[in-house]
C-alpha positions in Angstrom: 49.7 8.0 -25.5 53.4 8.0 -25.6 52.9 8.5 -29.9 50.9 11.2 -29.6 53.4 12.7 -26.9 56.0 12.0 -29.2 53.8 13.6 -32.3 53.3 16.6 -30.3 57.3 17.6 -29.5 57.9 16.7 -33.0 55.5 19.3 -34.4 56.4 21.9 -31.2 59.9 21.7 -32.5 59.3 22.6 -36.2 56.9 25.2 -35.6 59.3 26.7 -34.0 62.1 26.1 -36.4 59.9 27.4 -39.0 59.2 30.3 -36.7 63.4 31.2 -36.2 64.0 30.7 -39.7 60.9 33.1 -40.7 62.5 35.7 -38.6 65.9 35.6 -39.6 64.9 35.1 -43.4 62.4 38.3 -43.1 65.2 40.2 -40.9 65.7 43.7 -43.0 69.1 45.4 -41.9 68.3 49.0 -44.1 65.8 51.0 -42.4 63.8 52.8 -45.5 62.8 56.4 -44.7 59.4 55.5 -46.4 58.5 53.0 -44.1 59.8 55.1 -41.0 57.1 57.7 -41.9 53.3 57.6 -40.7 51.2 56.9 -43.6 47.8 56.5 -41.8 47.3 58.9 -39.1 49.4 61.7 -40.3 51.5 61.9 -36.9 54.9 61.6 -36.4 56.2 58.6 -33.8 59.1 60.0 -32.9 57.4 63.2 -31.7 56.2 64.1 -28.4 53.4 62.6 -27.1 51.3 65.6 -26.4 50.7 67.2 -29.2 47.6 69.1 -30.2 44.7 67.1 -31.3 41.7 68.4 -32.7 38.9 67.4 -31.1 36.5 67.9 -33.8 38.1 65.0 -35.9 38.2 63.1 -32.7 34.7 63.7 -32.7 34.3 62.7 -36.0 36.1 59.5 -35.9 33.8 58.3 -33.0 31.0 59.1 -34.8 31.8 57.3 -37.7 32.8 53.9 -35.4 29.0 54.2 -33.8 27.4 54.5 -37.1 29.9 51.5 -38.6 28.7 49.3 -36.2 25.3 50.1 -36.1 25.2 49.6 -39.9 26.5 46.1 -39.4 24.0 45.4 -36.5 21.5 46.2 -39.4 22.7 43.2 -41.2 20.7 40.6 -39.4 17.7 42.3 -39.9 17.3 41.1 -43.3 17.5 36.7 -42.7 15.5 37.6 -39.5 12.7 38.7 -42.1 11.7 35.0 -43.4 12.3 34.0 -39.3 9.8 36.1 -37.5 6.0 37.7 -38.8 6.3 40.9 -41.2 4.6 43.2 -38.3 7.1 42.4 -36.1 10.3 42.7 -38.1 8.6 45.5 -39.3 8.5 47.3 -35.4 12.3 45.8 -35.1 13.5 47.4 -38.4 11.5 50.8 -37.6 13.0 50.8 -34.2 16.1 50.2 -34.8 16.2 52.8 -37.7 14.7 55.5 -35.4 17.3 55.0 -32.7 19.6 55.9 -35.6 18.1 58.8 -36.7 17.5 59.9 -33.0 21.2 59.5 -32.9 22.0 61.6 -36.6 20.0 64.5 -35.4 21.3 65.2 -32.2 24.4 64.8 -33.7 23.3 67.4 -36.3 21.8 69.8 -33.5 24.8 69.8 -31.0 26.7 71.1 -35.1 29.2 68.2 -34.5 29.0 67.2 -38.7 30.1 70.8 -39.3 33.8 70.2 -40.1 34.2 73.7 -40.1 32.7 76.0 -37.7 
């Protein structure tokens, strides 16, 4: 017991003399204007907070995270085929395939694809 004690304040203390030397090693002193800059969502940090948004591409964007993860809910649809009978992963893969079209056209009727309006 007292060796593994002894094991385990041994590795505690050079993780984290590893972990000091990582951050002083990786420490950068000149701050580039490039990496100061937004590259992903096109807004600046140091601006104000409220700022106007649009919406639409709100909108958009939350569509888009539904669909994403409903297309990777559809994945394990395909083992479950040589798991359960053909009719019934049949009425699983149609149902789940309607509740996504369901979804697309409302989306579709309420004009919220139209990037433009």
């Amino acid at each position: 017991m007292i060796l593994l004690l002894n094991l385990f304040i041994i590795f505690f203390f050079i993780s984290n003399i590893f972990m000091i030397l990582a951050l002083i090693i990786s420490k950068k002193s000149l701050m580039d204007r490039e990496k100061c800059s937004p590259f992903e969502c096109g807004f600046d940090p140091k601006s104000l907070a409220r700022i106007p948004f649009s919406l639409h591409f709100f909108l958009i964007t939350v569509i888009f995270l539904i669909f994403d993860v409903e297309i990777a809910l559809i994945f394990p649809i395909i083992p479950l085929f040589k798991i359960v009978n053909f009719i019934i992963w049949t009425k699983i893969s149609m149902f789940f395939i309607l509740m996504l079209l369901i979804g697309l056209f409302h989306e579709w009727n309420q004009n919220m694809l139209n990037w433009i309006n």
